[in-house]
Every structure is written in C-alpha cells, then in structure tokens.
Jmol script that loads the backbone (N, CA, C; Angstrom):
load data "model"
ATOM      1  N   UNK A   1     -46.072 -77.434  81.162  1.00  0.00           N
ATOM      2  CA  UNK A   1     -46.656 -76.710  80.058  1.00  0.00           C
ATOM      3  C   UNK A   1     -48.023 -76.175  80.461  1.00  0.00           C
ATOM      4  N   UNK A   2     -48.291 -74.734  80.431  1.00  0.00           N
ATOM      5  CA  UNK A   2     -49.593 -74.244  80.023  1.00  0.00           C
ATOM      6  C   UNK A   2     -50.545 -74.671  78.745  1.00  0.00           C
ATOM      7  N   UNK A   3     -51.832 -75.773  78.963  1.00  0.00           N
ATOM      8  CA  UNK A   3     -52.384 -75.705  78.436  1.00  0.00           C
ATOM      9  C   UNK A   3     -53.520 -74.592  77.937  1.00  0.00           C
ATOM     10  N   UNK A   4     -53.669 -73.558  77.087  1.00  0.00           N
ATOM     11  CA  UNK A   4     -54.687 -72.328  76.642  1.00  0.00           C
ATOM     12  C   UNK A   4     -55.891 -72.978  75.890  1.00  0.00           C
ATOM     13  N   UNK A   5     -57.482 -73.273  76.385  1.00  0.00           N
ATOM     14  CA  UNK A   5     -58.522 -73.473  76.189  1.00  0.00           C
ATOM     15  C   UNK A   5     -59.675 -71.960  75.762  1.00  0.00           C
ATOM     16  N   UNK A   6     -60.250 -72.281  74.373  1.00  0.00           N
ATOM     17  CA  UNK A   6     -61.037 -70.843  74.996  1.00  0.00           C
ATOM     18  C   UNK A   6     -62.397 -71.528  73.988  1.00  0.00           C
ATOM     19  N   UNK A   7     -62.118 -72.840  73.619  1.00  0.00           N
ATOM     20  CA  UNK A   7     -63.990 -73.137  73.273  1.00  0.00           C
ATOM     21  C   UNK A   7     -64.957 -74.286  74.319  1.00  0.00           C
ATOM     22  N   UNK A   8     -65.903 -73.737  73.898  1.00  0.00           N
ATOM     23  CA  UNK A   8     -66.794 -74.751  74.763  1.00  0.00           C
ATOM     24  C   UNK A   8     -66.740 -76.039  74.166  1.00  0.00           C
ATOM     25  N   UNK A   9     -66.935 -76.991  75.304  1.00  0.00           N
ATOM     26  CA  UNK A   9     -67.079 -78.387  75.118  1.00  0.00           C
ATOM     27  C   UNK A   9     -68.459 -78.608  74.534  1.00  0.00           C
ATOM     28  N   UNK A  10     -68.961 -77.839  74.097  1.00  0.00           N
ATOM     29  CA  UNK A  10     -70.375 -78.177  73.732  1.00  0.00           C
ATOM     30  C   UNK A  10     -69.808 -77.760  71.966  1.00  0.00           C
ATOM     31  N   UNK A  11     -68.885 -77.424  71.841  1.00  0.00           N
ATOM     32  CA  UNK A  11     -68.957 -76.716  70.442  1.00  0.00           C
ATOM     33  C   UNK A  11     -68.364 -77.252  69.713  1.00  0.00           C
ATOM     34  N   UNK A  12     -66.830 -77.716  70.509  1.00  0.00           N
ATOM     35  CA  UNK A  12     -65.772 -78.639  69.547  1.00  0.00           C
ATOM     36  C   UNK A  12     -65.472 -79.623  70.461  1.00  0.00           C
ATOM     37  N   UNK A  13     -64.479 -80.461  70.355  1.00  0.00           N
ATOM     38  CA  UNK A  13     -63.767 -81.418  71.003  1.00  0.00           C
ATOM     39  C   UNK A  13     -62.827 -81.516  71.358  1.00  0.00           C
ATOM     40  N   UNK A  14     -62.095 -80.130  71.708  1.00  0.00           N
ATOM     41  CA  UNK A  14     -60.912 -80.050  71.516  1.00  0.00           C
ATOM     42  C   UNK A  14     -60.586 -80.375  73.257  1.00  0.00           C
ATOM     43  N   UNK A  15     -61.188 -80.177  74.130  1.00  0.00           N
ATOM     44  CA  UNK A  15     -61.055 -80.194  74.985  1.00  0.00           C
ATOM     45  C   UNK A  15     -60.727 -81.849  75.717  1.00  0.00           C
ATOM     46  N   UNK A  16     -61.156 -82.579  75.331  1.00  0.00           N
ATOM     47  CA  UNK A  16     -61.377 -83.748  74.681  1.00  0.00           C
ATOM     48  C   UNK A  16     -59.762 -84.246  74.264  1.00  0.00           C
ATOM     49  N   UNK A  17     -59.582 -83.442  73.388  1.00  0.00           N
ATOM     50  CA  UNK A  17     -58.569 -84.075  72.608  1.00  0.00           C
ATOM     51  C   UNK A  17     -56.858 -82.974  73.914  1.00  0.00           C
ATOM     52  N   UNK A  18     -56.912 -82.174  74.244  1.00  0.00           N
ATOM     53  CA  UNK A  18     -56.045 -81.461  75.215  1.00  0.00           C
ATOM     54  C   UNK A  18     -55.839 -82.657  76.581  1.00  0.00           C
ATOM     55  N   UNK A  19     -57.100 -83.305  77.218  1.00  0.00           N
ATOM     56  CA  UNK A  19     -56.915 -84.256  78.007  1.00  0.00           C
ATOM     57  C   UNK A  19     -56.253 -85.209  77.900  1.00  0.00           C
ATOM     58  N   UNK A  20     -56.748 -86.003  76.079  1.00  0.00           N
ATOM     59  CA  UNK A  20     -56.000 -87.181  76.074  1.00  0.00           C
ATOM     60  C   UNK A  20     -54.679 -86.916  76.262  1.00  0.00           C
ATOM     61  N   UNK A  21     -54.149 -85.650  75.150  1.00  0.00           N
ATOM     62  CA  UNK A  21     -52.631 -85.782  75.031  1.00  0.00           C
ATOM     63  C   UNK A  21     -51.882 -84.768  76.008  1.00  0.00           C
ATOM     64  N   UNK A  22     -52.376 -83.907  77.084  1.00  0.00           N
ATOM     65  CA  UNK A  22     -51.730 -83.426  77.818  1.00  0.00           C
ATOM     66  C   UNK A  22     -51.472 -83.948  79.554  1.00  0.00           C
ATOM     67  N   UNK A  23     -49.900 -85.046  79.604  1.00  0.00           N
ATOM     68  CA  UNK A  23     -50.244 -85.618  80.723  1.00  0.00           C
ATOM     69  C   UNK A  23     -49.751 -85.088  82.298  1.00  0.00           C
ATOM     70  N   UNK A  24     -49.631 -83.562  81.923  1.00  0.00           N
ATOM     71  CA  UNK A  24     -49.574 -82.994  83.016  1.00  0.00           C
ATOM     72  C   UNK A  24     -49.956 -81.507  82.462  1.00  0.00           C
ATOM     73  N   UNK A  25     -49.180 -80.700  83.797  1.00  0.00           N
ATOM     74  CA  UNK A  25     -48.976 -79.383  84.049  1.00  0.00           C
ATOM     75  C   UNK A  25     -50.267 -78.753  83.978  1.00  0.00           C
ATOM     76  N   UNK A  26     -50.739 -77.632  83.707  1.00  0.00           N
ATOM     77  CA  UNK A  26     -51.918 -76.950  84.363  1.00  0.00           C
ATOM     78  C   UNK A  26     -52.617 -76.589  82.724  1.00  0.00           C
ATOM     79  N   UNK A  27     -54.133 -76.327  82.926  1.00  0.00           N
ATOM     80  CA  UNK A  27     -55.137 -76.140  82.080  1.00  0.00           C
ATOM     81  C   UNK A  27     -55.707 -74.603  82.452  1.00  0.00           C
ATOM     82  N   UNK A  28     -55.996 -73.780  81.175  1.00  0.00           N
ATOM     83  CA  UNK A  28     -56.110 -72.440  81.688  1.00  0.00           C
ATOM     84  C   UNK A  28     -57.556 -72.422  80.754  1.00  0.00           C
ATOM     85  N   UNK A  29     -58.995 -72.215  81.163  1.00  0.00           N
ATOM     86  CA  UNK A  29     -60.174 -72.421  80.430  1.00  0.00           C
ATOM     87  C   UNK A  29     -60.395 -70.787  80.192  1.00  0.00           C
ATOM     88  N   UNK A  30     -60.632 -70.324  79.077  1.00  0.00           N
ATOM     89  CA  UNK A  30     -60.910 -69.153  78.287  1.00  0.00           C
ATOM     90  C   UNK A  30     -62.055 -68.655  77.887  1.00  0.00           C
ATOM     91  N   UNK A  31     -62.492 -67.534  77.607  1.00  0.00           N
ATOM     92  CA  UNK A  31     -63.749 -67.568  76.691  1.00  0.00           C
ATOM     93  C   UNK A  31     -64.624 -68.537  77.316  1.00  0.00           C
ATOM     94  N   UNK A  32     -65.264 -69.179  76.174  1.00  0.00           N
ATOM     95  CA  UNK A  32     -66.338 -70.130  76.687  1.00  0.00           C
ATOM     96  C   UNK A  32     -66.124 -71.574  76.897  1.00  0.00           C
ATOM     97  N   UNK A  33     -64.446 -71.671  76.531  1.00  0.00           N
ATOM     98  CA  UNK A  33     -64.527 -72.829  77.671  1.00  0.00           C
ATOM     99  C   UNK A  33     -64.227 -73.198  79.113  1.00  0.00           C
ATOM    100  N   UNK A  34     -64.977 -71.410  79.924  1.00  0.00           N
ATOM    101  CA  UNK A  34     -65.288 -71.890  81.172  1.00  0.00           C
ATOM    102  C   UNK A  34     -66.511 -72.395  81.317  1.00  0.00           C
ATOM    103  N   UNK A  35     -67.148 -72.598  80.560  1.00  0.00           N
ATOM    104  CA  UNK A  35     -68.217 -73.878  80.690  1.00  0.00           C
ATOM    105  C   UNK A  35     -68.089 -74.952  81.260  1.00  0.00           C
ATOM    106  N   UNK A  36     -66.869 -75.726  80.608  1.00  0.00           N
ATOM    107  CA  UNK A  36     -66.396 -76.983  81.210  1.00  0.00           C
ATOM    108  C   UNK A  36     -66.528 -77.015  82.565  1.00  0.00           C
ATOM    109  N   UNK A  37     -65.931 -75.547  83.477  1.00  0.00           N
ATOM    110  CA  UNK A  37     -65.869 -75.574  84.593  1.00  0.00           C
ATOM    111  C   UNK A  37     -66.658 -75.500  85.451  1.00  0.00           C
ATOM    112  N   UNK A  38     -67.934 -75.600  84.952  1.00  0.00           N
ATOM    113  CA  UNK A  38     -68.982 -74.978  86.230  1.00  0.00           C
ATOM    114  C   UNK A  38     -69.702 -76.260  86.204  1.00  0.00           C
ATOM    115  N   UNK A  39     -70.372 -76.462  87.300  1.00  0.00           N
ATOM    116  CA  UNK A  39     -70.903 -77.710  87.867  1.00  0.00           C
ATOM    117  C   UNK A  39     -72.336 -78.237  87.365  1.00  0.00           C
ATOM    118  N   UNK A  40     -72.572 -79.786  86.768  1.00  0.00           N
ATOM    119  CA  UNK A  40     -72.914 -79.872  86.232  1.00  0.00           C
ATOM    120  C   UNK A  40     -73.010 -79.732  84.370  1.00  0.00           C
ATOM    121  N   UNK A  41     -72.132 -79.578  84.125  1.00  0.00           N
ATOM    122  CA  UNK A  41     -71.852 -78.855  82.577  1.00  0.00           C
ATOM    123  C   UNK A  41     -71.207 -80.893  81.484  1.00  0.00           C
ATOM    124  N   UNK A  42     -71.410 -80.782  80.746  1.00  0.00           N
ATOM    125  CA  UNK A  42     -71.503 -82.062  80.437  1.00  0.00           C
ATOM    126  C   UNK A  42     -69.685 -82.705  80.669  1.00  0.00           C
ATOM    127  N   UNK A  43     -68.785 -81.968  80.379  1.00  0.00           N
ATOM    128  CA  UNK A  43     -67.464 -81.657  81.119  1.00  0.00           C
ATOM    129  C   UNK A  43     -66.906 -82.541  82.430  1.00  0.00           C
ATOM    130  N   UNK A  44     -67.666 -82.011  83.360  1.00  0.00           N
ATOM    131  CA  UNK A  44     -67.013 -81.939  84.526  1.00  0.00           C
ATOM    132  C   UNK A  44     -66.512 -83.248  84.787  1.00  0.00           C
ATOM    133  N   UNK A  45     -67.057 -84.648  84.513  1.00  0.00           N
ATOM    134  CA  UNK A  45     -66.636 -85.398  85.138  1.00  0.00           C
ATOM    135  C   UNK A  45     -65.156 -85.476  84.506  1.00  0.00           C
ATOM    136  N   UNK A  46     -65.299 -85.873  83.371  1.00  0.00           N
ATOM    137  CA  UNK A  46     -63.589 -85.423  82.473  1.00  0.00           C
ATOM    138  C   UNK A  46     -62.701 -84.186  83.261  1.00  0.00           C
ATOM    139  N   UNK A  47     -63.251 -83.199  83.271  1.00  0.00           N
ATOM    140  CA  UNK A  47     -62.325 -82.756  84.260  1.00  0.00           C
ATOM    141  C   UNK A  47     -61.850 -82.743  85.586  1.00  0.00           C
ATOM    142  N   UNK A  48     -62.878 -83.252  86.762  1.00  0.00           N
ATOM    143  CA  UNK A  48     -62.134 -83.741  87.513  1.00  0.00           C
ATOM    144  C   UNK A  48     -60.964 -84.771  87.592  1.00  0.00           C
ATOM    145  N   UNK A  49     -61.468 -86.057  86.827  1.00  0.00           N
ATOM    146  CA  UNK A  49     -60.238 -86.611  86.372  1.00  0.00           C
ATOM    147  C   UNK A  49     -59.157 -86.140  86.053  1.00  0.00           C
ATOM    148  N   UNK A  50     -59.096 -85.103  85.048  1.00  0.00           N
ATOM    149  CA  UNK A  50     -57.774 -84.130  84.485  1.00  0.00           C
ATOM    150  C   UNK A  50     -57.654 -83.744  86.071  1.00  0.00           C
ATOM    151  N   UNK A  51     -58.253 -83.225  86.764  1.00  0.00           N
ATOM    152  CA  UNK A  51     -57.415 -82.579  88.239  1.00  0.00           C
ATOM    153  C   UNK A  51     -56.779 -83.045  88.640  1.00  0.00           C
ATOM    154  N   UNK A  52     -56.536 -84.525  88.159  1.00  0.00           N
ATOM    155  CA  UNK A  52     -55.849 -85.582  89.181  1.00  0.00           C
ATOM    156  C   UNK A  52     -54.346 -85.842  88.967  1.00  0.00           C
ATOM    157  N   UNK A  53     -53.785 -85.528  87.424  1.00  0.00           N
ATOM    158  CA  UNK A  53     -52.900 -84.868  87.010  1.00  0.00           C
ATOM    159  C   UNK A  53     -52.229 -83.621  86.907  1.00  0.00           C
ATOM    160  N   UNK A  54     -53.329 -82.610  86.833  1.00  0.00           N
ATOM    161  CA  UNK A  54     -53.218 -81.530  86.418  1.00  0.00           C
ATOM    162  C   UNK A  54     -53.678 -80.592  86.954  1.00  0.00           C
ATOM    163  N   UNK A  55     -53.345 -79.015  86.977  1.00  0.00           N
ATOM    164  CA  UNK A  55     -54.043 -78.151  87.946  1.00  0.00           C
ATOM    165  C   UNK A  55     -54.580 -77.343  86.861  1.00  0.00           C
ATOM    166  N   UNK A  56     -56.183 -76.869  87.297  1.00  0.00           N
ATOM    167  CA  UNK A  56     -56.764 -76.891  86.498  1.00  0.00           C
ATOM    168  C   UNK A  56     -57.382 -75.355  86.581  1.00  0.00           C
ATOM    169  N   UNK A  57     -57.357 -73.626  85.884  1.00  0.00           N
ATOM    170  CA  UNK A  57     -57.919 -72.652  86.284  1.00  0.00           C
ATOM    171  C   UNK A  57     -58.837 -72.117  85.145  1.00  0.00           C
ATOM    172  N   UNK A  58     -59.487 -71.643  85.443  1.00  0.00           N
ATOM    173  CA  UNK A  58     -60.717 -70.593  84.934  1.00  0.00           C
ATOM    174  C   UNK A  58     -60.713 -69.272  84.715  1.00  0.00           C
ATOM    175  N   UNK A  59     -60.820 -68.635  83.789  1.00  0.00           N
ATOM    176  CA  UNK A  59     -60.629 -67.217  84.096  1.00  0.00           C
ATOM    177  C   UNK A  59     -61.728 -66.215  84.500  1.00  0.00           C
ATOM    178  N   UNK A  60     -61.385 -65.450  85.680  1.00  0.00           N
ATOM    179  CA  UNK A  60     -62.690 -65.073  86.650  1.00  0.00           C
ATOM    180  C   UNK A  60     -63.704 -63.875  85.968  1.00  0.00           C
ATOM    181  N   UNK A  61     -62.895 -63.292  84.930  1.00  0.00           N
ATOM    182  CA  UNK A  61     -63.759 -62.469  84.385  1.00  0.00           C
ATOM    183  C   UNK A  61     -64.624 -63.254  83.036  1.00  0.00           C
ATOM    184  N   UNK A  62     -64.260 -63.962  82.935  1.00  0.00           N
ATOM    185  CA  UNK A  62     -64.942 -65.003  81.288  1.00  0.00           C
ATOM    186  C   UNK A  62     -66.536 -66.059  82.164  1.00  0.00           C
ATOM    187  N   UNK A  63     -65.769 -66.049  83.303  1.00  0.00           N
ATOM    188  CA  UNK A  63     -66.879 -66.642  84.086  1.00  0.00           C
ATOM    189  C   UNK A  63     -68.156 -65.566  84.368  1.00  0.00           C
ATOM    190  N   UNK A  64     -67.482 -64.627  85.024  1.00  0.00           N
ATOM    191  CA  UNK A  64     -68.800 -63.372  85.026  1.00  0.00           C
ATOM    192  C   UNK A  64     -69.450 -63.466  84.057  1.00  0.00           C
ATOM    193  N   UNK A  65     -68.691 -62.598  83.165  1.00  0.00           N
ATOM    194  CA  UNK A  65     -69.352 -62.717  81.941  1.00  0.00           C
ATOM    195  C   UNK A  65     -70.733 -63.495  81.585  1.00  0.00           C
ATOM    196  N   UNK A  66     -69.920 -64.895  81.852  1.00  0.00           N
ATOM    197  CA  UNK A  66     -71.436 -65.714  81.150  1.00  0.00           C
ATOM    198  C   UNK A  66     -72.369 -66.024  82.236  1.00  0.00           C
ATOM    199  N   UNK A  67     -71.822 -65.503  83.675  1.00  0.00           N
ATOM    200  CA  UNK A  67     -73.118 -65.536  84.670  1.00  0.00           C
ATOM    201  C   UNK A  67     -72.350 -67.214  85.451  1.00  0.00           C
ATOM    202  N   UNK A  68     -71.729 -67.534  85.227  1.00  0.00           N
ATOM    203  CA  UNK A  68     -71.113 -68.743  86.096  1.00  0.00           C
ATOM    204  C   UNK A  68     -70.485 -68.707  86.855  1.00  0.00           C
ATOM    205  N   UNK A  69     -69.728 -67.659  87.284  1.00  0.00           N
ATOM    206  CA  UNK A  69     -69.144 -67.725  88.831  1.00  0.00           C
ATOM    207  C   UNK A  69     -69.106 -68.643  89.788  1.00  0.00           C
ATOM    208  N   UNK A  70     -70.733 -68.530  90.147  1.00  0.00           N
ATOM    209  CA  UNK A  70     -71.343 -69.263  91.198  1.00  0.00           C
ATOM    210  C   UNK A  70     -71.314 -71.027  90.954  1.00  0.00           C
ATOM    211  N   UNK A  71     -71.189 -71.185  90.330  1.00  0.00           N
ATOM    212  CA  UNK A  71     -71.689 -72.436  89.434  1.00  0.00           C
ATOM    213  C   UNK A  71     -69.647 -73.560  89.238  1.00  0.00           C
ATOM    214  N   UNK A  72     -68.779 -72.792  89.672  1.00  0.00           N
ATOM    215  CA  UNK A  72     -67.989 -73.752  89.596  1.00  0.00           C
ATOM    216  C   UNK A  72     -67.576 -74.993  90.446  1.00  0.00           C
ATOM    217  N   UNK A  73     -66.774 -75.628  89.647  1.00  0.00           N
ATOM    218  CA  UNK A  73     -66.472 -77.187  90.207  1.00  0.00           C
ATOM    219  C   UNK A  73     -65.628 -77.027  91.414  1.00  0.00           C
ATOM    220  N   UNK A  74     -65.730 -77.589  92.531  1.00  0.00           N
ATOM    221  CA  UNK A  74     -64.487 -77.218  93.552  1.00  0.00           C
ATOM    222  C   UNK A  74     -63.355 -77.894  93.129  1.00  0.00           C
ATOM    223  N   UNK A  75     -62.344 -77.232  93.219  1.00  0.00           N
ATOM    224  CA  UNK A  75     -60.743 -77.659  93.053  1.00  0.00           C
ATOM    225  C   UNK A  75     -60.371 -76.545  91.681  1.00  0.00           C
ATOM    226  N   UNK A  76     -60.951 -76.357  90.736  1.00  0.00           N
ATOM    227  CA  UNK A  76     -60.574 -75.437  89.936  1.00  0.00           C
ATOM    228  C   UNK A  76     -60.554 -73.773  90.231  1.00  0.00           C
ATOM    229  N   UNK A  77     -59.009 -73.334  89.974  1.00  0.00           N
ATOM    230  CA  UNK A  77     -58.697 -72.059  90.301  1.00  0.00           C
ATOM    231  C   UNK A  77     -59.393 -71.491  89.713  1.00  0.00           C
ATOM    232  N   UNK A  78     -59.783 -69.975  90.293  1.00  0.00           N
ATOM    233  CA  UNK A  78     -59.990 -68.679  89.139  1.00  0.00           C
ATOM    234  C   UNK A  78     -58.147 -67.810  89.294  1.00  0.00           C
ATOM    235  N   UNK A  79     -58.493 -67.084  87.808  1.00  0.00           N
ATOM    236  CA  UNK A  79     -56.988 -66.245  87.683  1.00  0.00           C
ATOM    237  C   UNK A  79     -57.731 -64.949  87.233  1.00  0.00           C
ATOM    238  N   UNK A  80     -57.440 -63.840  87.205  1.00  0.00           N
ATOM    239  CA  UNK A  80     -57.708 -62.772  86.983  1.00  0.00           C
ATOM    240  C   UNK A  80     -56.784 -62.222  85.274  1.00  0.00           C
ATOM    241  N   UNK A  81     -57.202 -61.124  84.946  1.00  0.00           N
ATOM    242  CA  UNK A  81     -55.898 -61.004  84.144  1.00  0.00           C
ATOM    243  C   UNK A  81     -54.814 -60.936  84.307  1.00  0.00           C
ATOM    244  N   UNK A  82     -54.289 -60.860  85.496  1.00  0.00           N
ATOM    245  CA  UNK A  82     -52.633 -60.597  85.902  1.00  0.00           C
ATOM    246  C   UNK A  82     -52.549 -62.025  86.333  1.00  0.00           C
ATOM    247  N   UNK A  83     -53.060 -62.999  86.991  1.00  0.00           N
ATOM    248  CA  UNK A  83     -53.177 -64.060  86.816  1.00  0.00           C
ATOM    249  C   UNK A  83     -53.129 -64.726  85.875  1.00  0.00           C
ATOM    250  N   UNK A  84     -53.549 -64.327  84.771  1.00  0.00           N
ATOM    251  CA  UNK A  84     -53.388 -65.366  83.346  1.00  0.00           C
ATOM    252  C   UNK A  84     -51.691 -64.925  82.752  1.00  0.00           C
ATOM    253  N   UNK A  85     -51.769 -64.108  82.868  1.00  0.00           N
ATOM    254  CA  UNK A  85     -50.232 -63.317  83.179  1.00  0.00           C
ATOM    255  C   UNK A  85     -48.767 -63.956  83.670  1.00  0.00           C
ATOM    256  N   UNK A  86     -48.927 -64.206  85.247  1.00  0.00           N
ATOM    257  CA  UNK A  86     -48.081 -64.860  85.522  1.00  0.00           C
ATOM    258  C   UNK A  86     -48.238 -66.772  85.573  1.00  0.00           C
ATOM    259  N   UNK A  87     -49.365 -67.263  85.042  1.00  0.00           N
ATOM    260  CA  UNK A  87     -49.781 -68.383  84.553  1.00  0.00           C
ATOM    261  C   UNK A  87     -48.408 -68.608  83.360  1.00  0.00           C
ATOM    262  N   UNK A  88     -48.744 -67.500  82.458  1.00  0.00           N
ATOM    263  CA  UNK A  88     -48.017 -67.561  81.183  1.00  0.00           C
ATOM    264  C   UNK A  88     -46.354 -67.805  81.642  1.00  0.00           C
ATOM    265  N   UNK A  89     -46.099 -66.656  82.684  1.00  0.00           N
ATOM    266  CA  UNK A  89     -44.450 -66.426  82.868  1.00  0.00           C
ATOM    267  C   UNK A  89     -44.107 -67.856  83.630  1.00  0.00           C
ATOM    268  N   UNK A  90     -44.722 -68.263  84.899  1.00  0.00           N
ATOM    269  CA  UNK A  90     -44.642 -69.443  85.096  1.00  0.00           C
ATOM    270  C   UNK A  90     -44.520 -70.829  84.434  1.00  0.00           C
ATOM    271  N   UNK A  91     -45.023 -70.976  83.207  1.00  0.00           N
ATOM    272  CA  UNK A  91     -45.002 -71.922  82.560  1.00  0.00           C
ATOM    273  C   UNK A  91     -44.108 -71.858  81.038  1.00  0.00           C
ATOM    274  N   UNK A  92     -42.498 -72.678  81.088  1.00  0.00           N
ATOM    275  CA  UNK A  92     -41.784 -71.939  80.242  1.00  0.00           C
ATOM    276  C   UNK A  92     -42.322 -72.463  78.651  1.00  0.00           C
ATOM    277  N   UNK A  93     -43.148 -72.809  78.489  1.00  0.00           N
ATOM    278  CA  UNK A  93     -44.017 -73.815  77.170  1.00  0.00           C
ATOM    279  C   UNK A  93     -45.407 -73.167  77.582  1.00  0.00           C
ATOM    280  N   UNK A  94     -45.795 -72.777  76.804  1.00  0.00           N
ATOM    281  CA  UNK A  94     -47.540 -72.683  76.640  1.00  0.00           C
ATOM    282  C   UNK A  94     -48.245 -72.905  75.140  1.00  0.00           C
ATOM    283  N   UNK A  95     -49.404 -73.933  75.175  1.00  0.00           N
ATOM    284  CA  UNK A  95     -49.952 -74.165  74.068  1.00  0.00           C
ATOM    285  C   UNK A  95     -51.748 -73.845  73.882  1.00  0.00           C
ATOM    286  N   UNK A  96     -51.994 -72.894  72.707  1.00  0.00           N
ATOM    287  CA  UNK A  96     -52.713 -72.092  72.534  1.00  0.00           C
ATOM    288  C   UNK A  96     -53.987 -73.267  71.673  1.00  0.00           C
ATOM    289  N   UNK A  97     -54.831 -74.241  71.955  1.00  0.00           N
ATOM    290  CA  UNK A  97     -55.085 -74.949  71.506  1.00  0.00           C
ATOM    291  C   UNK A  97     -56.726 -74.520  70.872  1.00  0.00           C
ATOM    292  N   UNK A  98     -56.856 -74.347  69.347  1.00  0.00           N
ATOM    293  CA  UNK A  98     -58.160 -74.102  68.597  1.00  0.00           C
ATOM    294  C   UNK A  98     -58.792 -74.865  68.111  1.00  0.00           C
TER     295      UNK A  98
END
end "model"
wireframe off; spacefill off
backbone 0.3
color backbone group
C-alpha cells in the first residue's frame, strides 16, 4: 500500500498515527510533510525507524519549494511528478491520509 502524507509533523499527528498503523509498503511525504524529511526536523528519528519497514519518498518539487532539498535524511527517495505517478500505478491500494 501507498501511504499519501501532505501535513507537517509540526501541525498534526497524523504522521504519527500512519507509522503506528502502517506496517509496511512505502510512504509518499507531500506538501509540507516534507518536513519530516529533512534532517534534523523533529520527525526524523521516527522516520528512520519507519525506513526499516518501509520505503520511504519525498516529493522533489514540495521540497524546493520550501528550500529543503539540501537538508534531506539519507535513505529517503525524491519522486518527481511522474514519479508520484507511477508510485500511484505501482501500488494497487493507496491511502490519502488528512
């Protein structure tokens, strides 16, 4: 299953709550919850853990955006839009989590 993330961990908990109950398949961070992903961010250690299950991507233009690029965790993918794309076709379940 595609997990779909797009708030910051600073804002809600949902991210939080996607870890406990998702015990595999891949995490796709959106909007501003590529926060989680960049190093140092209150996040990260929770998500490396999730890496250990799960494969974990970022989306490379949401990162620009907020100026984090530079700033991510190693092991987490970036996807582009055609990337978030075949993320979707690849994964026959995807959950859009708000």
């Amino acid at each position: 299953m595609l997990h779909i993330l797009n708030k910051s961990p600073l804002e809600t908990n949902t991210l939080d709550t996607v870890l406990r109950l998702a015990p595999a398949g891949a995490l796709l961070l959106i909007e501003d919850a590529v926060y989680a992903a960049t190093r140092g961010a209150v996040a990260e250690p929770k998500l490396r853990q999730a890496m250990e299950r799960m494969k974990v991507y970022a989306l490379a233009p949401d990162l620009a955006a907020r100026g984090m690029a530079d700033r991510l965790i190693d092991g987490v993918a970036t996807v582009d839009y055609d990337g978030f794309v075949e993320l979707v076709v690849e994964h026959p379940n995807s959950q859009s989590w708000l």
